[in-house]
PAVO-886141 format. One record per residue (C-alpha): x, y, z; residue number from 1; chain; residue in one letter. Coordinates in nm, 4 decimals. Last residue first. Example, Ala and Ser with C-alpha at 12.3 -4.5 7.8 and 13.67 -1.06 7.14 Angstrom:
2
+----------+----------+----------+-----+--------+---------+
|        X |        Y |        Z | num | cadena | residuo |
+----------+----------+----------+-----+--------+---------+
|   1.3670 |  -0.1060 |   0.7140 |   2 |      A |       s |
|   1.2300 |  -0.4500 |   0.7800 |   1 |      A |       a |
+----------+----------+----------+-----+--------+---------+
// end
This chain:
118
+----------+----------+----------+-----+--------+---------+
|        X |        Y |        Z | num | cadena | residuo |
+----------+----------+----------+-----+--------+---------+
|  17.5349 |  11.3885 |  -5.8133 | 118 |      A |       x |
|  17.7213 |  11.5744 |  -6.0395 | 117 |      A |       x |
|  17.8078 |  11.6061 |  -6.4305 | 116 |      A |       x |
|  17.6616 |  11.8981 |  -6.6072 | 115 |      A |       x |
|  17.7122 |  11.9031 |  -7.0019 | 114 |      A |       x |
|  17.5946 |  12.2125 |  -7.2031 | 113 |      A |       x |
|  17.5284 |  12.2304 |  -7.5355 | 112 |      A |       x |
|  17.7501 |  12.3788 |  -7.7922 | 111 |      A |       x |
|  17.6040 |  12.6411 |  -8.1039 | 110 |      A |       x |
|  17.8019 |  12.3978 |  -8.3625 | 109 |      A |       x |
|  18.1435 |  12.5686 |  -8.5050 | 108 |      A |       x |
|  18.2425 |  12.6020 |  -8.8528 | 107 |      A |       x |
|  18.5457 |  12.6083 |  -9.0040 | 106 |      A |       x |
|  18.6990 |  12.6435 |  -9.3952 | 105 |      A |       x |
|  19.0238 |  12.6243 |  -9.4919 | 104 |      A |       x |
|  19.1134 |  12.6276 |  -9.8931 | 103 |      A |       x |
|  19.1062 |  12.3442 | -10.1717 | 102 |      A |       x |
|  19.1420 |  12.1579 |  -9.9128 | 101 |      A |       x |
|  19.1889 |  12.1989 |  -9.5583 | 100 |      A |       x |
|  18.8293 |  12.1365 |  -9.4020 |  99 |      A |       x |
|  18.7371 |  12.1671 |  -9.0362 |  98 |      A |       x |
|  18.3942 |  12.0968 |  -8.8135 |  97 |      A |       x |
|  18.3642 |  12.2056 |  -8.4955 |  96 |      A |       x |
|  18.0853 |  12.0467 |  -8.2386 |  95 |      A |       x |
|  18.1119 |  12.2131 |  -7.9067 |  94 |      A |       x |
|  18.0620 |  12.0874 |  -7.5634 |  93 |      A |       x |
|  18.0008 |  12.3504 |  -7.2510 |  92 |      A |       x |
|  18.1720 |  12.2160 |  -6.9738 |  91 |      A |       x |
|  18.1401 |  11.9513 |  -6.6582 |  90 |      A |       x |
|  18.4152 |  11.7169 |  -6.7385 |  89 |      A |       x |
|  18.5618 |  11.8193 |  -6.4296 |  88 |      A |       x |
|  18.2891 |  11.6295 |  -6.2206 |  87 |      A |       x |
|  18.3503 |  11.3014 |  -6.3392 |  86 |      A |       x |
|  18.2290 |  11.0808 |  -6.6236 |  85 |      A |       x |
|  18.3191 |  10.7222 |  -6.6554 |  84 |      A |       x |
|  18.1842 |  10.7185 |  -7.0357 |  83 |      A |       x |
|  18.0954 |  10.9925 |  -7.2747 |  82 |      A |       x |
|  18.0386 |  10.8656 |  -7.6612 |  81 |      A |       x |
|  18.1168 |  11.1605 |  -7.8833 |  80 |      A |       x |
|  17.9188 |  11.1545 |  -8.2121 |  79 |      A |       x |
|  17.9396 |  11.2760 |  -8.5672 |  78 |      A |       x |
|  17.6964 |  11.2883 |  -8.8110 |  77 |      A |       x |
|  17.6640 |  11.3602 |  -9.2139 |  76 |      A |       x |
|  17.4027 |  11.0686 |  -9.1508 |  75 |      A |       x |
|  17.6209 |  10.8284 |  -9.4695 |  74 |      A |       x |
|  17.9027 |  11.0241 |  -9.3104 |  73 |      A |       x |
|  17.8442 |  10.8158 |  -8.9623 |  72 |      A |       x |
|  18.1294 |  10.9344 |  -8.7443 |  71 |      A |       x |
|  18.3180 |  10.8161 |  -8.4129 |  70 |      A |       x |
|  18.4318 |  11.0190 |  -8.1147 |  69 |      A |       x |
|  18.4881 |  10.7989 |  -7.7776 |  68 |      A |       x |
|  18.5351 |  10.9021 |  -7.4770 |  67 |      A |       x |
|  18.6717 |  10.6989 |  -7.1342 |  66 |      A |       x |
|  18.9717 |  10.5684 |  -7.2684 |  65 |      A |       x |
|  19.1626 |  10.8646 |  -7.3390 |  64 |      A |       x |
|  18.9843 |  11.1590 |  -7.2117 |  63 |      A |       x |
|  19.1999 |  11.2978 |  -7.0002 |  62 |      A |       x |
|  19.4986 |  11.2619 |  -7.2643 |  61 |      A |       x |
|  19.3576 |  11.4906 |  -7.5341 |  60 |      A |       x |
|  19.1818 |  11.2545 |  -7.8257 |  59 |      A |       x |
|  19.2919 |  11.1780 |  -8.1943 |  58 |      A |       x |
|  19.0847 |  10.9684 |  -8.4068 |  57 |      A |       x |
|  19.2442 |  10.8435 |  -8.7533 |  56 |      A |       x |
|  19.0488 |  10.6750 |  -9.0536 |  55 |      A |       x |
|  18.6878 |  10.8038 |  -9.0393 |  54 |      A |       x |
|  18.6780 |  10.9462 |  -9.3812 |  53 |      A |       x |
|  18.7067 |  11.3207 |  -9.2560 |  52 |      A |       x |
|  18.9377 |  11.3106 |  -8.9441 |  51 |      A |       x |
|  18.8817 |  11.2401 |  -8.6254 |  50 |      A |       x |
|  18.9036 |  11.4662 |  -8.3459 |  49 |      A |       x |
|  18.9038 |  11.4467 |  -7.9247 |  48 |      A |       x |
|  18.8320 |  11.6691 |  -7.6397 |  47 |      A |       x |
|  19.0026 |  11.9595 |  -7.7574 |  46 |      A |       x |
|  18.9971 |  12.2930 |  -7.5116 |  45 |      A |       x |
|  18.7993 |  12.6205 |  -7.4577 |  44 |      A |       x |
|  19.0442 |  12.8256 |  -7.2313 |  43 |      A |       x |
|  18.8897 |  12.8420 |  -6.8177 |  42 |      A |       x |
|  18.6333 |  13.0847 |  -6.6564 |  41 |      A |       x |
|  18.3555 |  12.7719 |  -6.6933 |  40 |      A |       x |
|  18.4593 |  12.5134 |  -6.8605 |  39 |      A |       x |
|  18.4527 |  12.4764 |  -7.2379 |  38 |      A |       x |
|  18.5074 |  12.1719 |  -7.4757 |  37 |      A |       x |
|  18.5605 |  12.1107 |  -7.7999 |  36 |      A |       x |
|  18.4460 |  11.8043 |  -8.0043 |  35 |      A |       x |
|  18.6311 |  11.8122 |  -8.3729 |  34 |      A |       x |
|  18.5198 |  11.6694 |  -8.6996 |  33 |      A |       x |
|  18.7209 |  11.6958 |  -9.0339 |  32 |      A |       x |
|  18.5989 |  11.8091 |  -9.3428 |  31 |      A |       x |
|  18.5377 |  11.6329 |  -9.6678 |  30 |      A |       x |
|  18.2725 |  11.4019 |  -9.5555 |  29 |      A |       x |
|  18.0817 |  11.6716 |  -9.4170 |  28 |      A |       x |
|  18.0443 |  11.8580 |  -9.7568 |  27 |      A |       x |
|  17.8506 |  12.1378 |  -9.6798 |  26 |      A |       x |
|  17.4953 |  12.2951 |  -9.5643 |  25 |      A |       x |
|  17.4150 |  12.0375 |  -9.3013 |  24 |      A |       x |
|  17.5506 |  11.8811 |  -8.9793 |  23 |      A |       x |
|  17.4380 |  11.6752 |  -8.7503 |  22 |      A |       x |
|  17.5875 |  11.6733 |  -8.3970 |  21 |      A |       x |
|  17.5472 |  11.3898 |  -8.1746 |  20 |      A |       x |
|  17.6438 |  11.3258 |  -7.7883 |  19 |      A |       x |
|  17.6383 |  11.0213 |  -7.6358 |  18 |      A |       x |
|  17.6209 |  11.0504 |  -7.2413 |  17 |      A |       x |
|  17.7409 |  10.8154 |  -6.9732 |  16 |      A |       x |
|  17.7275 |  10.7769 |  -6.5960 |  15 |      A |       x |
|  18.0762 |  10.7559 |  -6.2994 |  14 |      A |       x |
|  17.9721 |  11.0851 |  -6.1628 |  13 |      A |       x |
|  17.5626 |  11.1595 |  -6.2443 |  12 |      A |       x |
|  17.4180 |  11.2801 |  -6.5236 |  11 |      A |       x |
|  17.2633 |  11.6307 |  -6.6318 |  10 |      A |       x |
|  17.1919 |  11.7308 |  -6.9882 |   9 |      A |       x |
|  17.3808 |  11.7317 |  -7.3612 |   8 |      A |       x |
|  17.2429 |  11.4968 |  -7.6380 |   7 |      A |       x |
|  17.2310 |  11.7281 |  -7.9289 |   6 |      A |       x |
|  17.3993 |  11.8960 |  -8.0900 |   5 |      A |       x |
|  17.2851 |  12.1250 |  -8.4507 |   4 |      A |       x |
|  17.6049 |  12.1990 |  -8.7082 |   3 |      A |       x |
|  17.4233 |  12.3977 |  -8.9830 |   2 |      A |       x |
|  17.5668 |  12.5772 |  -9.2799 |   1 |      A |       x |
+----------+----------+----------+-----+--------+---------+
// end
């Protein structure tokens, strides 16, 4: 089981980033995607979920509006589209992928790091 990011770096207050993370070694249309989110010395966090087929996104209130998590499960990928950043959304980002049935199963992708400042 693979979940590999990509699309972390450096950008600038008010810039964008799309992240990916492709995953391999199960079903990923069965199981539903998460991004995380760590800063540093605080709780990881939710930035926003959707669930298997696509149907229903979910996303903690800072983020409304200014990220967007979509899939592709024809590319077994899932994306978060960054927009408006600021400062505090500096973190470690984590893929996290989530199944319910016939039994729970998780997996978490290795995160990549996300600096915002000028």
């Amino acid at each position: 089981v693979q979940l590999v990011e990509s699309g972390g770096g450096l950008v600038q207050p008010g810039g964008s980033l799309r992240r990916s993370c492709a995953a391999s070694g199960f079903t990923f249309s069965s199981y539903d995607m998460s991004w995380y989110r760590q800063a540093s010395g605080k709780e990881r966090e939710l930035v926003a979920v959707i669930t298997s087929r696509g149907g229903s996104t979910n996303y903690a209130d800072s983020m409304k509006g200014r990220f967007t998590i979509s899939r592709d499960n024809a590319k077994n990928t899932v994306y978060l589209q960054m927009n408006s950043l600021k400062s505090e959304d500096t973190a470690m980002y984590y893929c996290y992928a989530r199944s319910y049935f016939p039994s729970s199963k998780s997996y978490w992708g290795q995160g990549t790091q996300v600096t915002v400042s000028s």
